[in-house]
C-alpha positions in Angstrom: 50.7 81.0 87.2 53.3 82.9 85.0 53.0 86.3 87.2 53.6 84.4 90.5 56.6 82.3 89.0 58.3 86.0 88.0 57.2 87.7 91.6 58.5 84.4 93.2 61.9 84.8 90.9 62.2 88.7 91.7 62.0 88.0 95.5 64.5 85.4 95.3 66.7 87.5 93.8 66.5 90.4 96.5 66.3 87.8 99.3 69.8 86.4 98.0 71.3 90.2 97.5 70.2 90.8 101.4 71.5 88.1 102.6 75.1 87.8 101.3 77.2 88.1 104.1 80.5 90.4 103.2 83.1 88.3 105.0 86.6 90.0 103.5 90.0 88.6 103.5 92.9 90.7 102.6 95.5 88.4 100.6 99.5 89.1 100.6 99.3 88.7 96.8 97.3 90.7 93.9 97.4 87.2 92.2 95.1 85.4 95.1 92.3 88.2 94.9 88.7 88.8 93.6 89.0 92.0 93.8 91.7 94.8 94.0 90.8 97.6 96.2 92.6 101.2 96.7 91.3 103.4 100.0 90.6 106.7 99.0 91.5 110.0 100.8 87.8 111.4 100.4 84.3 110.4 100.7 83.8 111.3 97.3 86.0 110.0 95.4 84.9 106.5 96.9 82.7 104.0 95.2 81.8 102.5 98.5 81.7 103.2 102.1 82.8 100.6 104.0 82.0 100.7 107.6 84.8 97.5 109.6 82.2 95.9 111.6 82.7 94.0 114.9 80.9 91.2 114.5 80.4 88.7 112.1 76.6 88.9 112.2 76.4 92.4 111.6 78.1 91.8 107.8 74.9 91.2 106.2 73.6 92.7 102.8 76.1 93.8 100.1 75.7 97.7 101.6 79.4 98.3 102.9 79.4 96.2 106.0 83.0 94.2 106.1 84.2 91.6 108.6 87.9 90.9 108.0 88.0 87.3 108.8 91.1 85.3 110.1 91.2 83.0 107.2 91.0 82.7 103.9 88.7 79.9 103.6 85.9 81.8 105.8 86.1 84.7 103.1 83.0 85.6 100.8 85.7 87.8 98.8 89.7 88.0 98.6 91.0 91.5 98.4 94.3 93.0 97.6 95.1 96.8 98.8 97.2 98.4 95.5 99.1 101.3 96.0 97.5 103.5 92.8 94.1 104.3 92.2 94.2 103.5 88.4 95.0 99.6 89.5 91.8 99.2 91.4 88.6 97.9 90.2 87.1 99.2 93.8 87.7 102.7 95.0 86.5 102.4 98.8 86.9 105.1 101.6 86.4 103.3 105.5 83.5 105.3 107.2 83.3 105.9 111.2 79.4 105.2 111.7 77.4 101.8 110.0 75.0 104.1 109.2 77.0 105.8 106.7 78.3 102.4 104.9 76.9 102.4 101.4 77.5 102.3 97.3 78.0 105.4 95.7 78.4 103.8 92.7 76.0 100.7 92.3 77.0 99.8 88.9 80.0 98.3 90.9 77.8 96.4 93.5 78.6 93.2 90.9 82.3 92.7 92.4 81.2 92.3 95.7 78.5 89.3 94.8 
């Protein structure tokens, strides 16, 4: 009984990480955000790729995939664009192809839960 209450607790816990939608909106004020972001020049200096999506239901998973929503209220996570690298806590670079949205640094993946 033990190992299938921890398998059922593991799957939750993957289940809930694919299924969190990324629905992103981008506040006036660093004091109304979750998260402050800063869009690199290069790929590589990026800790995520983040691929603008059309459509709401393709911003599933926590792998890149942003809708910028209208309002605040329909937002899974507030962001603020800063000016300097060194006042981020997310370094992201905006990718041309959904395939290519991805972390490059999971041990950031946490700020976007």
């Amino acid at each position: 009984m033990h190992f299938l209450k921890c398998h059922l607790i593991i799957f939750l816990f993957f289940v809930s990480n694919l299924c969190h939608a990324q629905f992103v909106y981008s506040v006036d004020y660093v004091s109304q955000a979750d998260i402050k972001v800063f869009v690199v020049d290069y790929e590589s200096q990026a800790d995520l790729n983040v691929f603008k999506v059309k459509y709401q239901s393709e911003a599933k998973g926590n792998e890149g995939l942003w809708y910028f929503v209208d309002y605040r209220s329909q937002s899974d996570k507030t962001i603020y664009f800063v000016d300097y690298k060194s006042q981020a806590d997310l370094l992201i670079y905006f990718v041309d192809y959904k395939s290519q949205a991805r972390w490059k640094k999971r041990s950031k993946i946490h700020l976007m839960h």
